[in-house]
C-alpha positions as a Python dict, from the first residue, in 0.01 Angstrom:
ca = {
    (1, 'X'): (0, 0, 0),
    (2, 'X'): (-212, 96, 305),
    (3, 'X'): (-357, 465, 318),
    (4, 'X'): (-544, 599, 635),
    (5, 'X'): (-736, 926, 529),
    (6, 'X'): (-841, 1140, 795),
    (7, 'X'): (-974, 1447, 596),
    (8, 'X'): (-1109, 1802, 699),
    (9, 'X'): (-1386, 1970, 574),
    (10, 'X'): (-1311, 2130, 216),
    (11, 'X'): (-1014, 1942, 89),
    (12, 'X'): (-888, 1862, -230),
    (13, 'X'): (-601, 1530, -240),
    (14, 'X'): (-437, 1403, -507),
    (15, 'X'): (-300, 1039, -432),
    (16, 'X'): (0, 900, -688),
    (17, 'X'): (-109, 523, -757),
    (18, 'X'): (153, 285, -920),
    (19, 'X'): (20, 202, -1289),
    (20, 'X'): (8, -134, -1265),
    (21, 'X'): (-189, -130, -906),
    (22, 'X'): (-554, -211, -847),
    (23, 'X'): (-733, -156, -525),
    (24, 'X'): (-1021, -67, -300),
    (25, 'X'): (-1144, 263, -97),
    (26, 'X'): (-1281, 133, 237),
    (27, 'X'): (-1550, 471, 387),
    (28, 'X'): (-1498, 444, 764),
    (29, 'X'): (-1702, 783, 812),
    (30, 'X'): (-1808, 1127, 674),
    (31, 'X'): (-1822, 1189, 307),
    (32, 'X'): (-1613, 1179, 13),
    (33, 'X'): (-1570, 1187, -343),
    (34, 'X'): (-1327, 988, -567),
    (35, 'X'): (-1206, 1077, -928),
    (36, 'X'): (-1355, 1354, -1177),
    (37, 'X'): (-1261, 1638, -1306),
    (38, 'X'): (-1242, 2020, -1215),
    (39, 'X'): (-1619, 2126, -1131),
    (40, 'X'): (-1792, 1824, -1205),
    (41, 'X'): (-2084, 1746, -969),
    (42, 'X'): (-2139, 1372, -882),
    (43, 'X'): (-2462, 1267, -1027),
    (44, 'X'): (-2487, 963, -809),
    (45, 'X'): (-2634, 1203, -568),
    (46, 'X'): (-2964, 1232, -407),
    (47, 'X'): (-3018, 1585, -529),
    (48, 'X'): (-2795, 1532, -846),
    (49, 'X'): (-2559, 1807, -741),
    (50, 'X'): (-2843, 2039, -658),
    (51, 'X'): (-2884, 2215, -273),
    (52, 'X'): (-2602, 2071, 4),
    (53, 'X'): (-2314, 1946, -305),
    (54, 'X'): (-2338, 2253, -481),
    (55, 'X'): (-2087, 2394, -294),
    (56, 'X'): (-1805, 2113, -353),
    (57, 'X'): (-1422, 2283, -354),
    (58, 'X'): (-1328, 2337, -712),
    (59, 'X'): (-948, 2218, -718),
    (60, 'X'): (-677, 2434, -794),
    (61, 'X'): (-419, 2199, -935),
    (62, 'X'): (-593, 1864, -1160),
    (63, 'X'): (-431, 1668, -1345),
    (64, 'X'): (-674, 1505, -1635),
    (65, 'X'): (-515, 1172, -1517),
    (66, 'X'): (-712, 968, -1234),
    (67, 'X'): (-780, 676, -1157),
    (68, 'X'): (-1184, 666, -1144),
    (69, 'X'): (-1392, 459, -961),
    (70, 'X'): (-1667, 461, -1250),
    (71, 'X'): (-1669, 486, -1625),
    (72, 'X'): (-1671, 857, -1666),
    (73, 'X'): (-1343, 1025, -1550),
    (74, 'X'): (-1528, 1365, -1545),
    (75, 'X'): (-1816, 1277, -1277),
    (76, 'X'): (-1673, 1196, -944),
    (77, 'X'): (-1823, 887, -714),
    (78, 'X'): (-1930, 972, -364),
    (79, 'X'): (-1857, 747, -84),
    (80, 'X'): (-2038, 703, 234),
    (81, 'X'): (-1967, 513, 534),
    (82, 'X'): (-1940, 157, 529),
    (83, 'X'): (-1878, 127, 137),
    (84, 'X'): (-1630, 1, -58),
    (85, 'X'): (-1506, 160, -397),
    (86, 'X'): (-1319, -82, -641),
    (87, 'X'): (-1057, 159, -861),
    (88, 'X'): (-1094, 96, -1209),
    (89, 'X'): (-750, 134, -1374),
    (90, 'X'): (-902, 85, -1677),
    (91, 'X'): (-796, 419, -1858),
    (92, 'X'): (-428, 379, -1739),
    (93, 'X'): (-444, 668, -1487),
    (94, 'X'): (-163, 698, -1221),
    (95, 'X'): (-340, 928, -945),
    (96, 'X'): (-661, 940, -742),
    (97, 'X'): (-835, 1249, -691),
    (98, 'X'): (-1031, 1262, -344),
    (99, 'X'): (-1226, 1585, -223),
    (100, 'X'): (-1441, 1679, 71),
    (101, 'X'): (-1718, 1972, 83),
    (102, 'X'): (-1761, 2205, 340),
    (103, 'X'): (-2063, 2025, 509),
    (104, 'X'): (-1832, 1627, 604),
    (105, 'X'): (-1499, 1562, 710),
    (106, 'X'): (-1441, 1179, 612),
    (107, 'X'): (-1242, 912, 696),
    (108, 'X'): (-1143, 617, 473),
    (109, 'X'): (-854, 387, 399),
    (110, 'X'): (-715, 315, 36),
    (111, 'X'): (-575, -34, 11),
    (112, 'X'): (-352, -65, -322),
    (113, 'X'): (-123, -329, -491),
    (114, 'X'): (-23, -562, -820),
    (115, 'X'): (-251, -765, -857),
    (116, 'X'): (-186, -1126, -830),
    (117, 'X'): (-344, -1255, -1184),
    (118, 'X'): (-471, -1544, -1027),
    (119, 'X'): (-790, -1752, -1014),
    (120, 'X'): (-1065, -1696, -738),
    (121, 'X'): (-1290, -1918, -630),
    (122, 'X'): (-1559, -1836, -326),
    (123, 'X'): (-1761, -2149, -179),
    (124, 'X'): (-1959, -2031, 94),
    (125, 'X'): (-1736, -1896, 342),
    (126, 'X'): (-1389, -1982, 136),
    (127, 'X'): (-1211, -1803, -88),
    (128, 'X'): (-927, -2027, -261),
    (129, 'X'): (-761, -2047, -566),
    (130, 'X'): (-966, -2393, -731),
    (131, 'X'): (-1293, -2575, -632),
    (132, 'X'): (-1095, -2816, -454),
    (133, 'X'): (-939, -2576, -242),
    (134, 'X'): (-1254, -2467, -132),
    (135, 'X'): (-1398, -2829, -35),
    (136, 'X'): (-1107, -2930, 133),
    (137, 'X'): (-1142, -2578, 347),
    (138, 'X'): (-1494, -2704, 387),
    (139, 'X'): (-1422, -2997, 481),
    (140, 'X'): (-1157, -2882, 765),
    (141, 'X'): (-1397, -2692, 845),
    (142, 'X'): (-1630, -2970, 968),
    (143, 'X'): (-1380, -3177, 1080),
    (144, 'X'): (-1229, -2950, 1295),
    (145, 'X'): (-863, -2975, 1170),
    (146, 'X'): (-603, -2728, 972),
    (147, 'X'): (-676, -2434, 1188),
    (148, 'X'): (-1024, -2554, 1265),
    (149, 'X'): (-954, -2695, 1582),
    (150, 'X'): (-1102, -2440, 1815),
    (151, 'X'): (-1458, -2364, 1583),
    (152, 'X'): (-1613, -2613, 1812),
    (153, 'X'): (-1595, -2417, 2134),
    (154, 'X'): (-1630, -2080, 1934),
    (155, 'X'): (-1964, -1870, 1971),
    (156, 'X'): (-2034, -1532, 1837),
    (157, 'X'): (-2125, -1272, 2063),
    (158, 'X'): (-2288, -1030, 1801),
    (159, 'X'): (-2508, -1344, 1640),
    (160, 'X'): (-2871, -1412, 1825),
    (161, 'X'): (-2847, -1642, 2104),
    (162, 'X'): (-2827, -2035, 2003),
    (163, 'X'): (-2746, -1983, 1638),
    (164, 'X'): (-2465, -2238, 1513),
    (165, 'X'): (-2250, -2207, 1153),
    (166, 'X'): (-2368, -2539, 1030),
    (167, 'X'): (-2272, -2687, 660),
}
């Protein structure tokens, strides 16, 4: 499942998530908060809920059910651009809870699904399933083969001038 938020200023959404789903919030811009409950101020902010946050919507319709992005369903997590959230469904909750305050619109995406119970290994740059995976990614990778092909031709054009991926 692949959500696009585009929220206005001041609102209050409540997202149904499968049980059984885990998944990420991806903060593209603005400001957000995820989970809680009815009047709860997010204490992961700078003020602790003091001065600009005070004024956060109080929702009209909660359910106690949410699926939280922290350990304490009643204090919501803010996001800010360019973060990621991992949803815990660790208390069995089946919705999300997002709300905006009347100082940010945000935008985000929500990316949601079974997960696939199975084993993750990261080496370097590759992500595989076993070790071996990984080093014979790697070692594609330097040989220029099994989708490699083209790496040796390839420059970035965001990196600083001259600088080659080298393992």
């Amino acid at each position: 499942m692949y959500l696009d938020y585009r929220m206005q200023k001041n609102q209050v959404v409540e997202q149904p998530v499968p049980h059984d789903y885990s998944g990420f919030v991806y903060m593209l811009s603005g400001k957000a908060y995820f989970g809680g409950e009815e009047g709860a101020i997010s204490t992961t902010d700078e003020d602790n809920g003091e001065g600009k946050d005070k004024d956060r919507k109080k929702p009209t319709d909660l359910s106690k059910n949410h699926v939280t992005t922290n350990t304490t369903p009643s204090i919501p997590f803010k996001g800010l651009p360019h973060q990621a959230l991992i949803l815990s469904r660790d208390d069995g909750t089946t919705h999300l809870r997002i709300e905006t305050t009347n100082d940010e619109e945000a935008h985000f995406v929500v990316l949601l699904g079974k997960p696939l119970e199975e084993p993750i290994v990261m080496d370097r740059l590759f992500v595989m399933n076993s070790k071996e995976e990984t080093q014979q990614a790697l070692e594609d990778f330097r040989e220029k083969k099994n989708g490699f092909e083209r790496a040796k031709e390839w420059r970035s054009t965001i990196a600083p001038k001259g600088y080659r991926l080298k393992f």
